[in-house]
N, C-alpha and C positions, 0 to 999 in steps of 0.2 A: 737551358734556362736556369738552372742550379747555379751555372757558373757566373749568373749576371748578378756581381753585389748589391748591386742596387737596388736591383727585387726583390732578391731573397732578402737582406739585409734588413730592409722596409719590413717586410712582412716580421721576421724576427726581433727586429727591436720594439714593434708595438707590442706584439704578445708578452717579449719578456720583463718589459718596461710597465707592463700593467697585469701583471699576473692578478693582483685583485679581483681583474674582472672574470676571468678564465677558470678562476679556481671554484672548482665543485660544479662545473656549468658542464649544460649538455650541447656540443660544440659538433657542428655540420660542414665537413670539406668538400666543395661542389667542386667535381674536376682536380680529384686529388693527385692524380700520377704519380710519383713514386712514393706521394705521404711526406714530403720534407712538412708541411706546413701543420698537418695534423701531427706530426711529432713533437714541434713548436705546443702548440696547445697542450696537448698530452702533458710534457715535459713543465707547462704553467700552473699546470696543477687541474686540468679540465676533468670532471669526474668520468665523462664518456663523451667518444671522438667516433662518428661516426662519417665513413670516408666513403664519400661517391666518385663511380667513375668506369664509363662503360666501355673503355678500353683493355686492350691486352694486358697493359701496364699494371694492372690492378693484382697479375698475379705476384712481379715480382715488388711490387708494394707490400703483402701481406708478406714473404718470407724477410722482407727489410724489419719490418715493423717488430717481428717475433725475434728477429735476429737484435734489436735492439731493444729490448725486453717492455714494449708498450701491448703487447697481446690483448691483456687486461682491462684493457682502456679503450682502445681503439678497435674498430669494427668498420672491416668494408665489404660492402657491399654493389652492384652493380646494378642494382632498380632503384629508380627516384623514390619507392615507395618505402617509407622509414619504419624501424621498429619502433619508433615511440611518436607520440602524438605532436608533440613541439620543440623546437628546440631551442636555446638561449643566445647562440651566436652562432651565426652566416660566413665562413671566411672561405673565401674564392680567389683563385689566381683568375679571373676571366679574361682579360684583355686582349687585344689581340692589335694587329696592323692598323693604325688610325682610330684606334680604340677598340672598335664596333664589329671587323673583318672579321671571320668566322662564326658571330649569331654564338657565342655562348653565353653572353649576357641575359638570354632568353632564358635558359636554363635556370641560372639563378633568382632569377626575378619567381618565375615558377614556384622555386624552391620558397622564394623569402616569403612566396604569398599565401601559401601553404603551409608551413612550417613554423616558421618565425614566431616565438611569442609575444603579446604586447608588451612593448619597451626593448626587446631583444635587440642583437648589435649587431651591425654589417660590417664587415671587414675585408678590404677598407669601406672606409662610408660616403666618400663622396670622388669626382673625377670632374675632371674639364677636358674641355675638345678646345686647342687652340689651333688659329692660322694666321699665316706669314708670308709676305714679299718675300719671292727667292730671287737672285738674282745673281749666276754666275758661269762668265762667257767660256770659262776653263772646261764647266762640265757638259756645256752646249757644244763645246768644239770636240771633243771625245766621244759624246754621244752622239750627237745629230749631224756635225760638217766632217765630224770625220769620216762616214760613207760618202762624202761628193769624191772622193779620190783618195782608194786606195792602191796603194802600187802604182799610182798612173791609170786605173781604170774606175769608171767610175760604178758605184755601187748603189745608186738610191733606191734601188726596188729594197733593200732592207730597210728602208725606212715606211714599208708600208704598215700602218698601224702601232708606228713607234708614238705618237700620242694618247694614243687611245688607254693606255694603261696605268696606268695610278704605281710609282716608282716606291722601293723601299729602302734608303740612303739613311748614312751617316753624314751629313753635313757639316759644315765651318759657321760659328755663327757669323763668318764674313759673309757669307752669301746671302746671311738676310738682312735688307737693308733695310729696312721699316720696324715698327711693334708689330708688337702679335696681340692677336684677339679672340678673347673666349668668346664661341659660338654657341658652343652647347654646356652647362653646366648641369652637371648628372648627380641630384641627391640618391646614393644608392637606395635608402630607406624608403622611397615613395615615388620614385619613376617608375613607367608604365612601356611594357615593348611597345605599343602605340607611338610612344615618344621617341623611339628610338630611327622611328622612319620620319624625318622633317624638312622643312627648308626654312635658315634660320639666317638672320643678319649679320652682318660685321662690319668693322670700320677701321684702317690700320692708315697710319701716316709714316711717310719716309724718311730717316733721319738722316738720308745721305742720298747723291746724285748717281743714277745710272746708267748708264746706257740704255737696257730696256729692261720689262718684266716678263724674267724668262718662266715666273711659274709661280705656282704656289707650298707651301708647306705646311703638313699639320702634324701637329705633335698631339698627345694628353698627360696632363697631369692628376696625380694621385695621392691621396691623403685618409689619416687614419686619424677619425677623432673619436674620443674613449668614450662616448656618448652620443643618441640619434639627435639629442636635440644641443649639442656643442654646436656654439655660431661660427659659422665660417663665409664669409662674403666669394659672391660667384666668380671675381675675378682674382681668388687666394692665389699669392706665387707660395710655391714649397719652400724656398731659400727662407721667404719672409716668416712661415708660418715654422719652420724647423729652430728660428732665432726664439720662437716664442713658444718651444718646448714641444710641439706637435711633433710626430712623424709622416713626412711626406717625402716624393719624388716627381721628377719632372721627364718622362721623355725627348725632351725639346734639346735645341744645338748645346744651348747653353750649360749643360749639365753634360754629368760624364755617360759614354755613349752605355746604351743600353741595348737587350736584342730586338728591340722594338723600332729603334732607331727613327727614323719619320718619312712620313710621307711626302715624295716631293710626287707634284701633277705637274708636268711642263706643258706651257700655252705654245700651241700652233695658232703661230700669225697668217700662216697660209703665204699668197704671195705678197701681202703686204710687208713693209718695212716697221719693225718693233718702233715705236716712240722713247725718244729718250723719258728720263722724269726725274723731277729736280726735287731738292730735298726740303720739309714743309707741303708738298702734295698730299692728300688724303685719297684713298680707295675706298668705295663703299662696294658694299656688294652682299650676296647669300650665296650659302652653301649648303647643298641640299644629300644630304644621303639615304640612301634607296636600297632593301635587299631586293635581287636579282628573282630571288619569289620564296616562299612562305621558310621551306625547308632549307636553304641555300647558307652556304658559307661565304659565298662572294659579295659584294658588296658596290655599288654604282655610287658616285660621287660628281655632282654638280657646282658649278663654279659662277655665278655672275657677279662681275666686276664694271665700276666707272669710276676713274678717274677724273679726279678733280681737274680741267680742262686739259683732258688727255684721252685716251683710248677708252670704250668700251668692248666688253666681250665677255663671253660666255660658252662652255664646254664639261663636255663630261667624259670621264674617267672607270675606267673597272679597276678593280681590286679582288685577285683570285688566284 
């Protein structure tokens, strides 16, 4: 994850970009692992850095952190439970596969609800969930036709349970043929893990003719605003908000690949024939995500879809 600019990058230009905020502040790394991001703060001028993380990694965190002379500053620690009573900013790497996969957003929210002082600052502070028409016969035919015959023999029993699982790609934004649609817009400041279990609406229309809709795609986008009550509208693109001085990023095609890359769900038509669909169609539908149960890292994902005088359907996905 070090090596993904775009993350790290994001995370480092807000901090150094507004040291203002950092300096003299008591600053809390949720899931620090090697401490990049707590050094970041540290380095802004943060008065004390106090870094969580119940991993092995925390050991070779603290000889980086001494080896780069922030000893002074920074304190980590391996229990949620903190040496000081509040703290003034929240920065967490949490994200995981389709945002949500792995439940460490729980973690933070914990911490923020706990900790956080009134007016304190999440970092980043807000996120979107979007989804997308996939559509691309290249990777249907490597993936799913090409067990009808390999070598002249044929192979389908490997395709038992090939839909069933919620894929992790780097796509072409050629593949997606429609907009994309924010379903979930996550103010980090005031969401609730409640909210993070939903079944939520969307609506995407096609700007080009396909063959059929081999699936869907979800990306998130992420943004850092230097204040909980900076306005940001739920359907912010990063391109648009980076022109107007914010820092953001976007996991989606369109942007440079990240280690997050996106989720593609491919639709089993079963023994029906895919519909074509022509471009100007609309899709409506929900998307529902579900942890697999209380403590779990896996993640269940929900899909109903109708097209505008075309196909309905609906299926679900694991993520694990």
């Amino acid at each position: 994850m070090l090596k993904d600019a775009i993350r790290t990058d994001g995370y480092r230009d807000f901090i150094y970009e507004n040291k203002h905020l950092f300096k003299d502040k008591v600053v809390l790394d949720v899931g620090c692992g090697t401490g990049i991001l707590s050094m970041f703060c540290a380095k802004a001028g943060a008065r004390k850095v106090i870094s969580v993380d119940n991993s092995n990694i925390i050991d070779r965190a603290k000889e980086i952190i001494h080896e780069n002379g922030f000893g002074d500053v920074i304190t980590y620690i391996e229990e949620v439970t903190l040496p000081v009573p509040q703290v003034d900013i929240i920065v967490s790497e949490w994200m995981g596969y389709c945002l949500l996969f792995e439940a460490m957003f729980d973690s933070v929210i914990y911490a923020r609800d706990r900790y956080l002082a009134p007016g304190g600052l999440m970092v980043p502070s807000h996120a979107t969930l979007r989804i997308a028409p996939f559509a691309d016969p290249d990777f249907i035919d490597s993936h799913i036709s090409f067990w009808n015959d390999v070598y002249g023999f044929n192979m389908r029993s490997m395709l038992t349970g090939i839909y069933d699982e919620a894929l992790v790609r780097s796509v072409q934004p050629s593949t997606i043929p429609g907009d994309s649609s924010v379903f979930l817009p996550l103010p980090l400041h005031t969401i609730t893990v409640d909210e993070l279990s939903f079944l939520k609406e969307f609506q995407v229309t096609l700007n080009e003719d396909v063959d059929s809709l081999d699936g869907w795609a979800i990306w998130f986008d992420i943004f850092f605003m230097p204040s909980r009550d900076s306005p940001i509208s739920d359907d912010a693109i990063p391109s648009e908000m980076q022109k107007k001085g914010f820092v953001a990023f976007t996991t989606g095609p369109d942007g440079p690949e990240t280690h997050w890359q996106q989720g593609i769900l491919l639709i089993d038509h079963g023994k029906k024939s895919a519909l074509p669909l022509k471009k100007g169609q609309t899709i409506t539908g929900k998307v529902g995500y579900q942890k697999k149960s209380k403590e779990s890292r896996s993640l269940d994902i929900s899909i109903e879809w109708n097209v505008q005088e075309g196909e309905k359907g609906s299926q679900e996905w694991s993520l694990q």
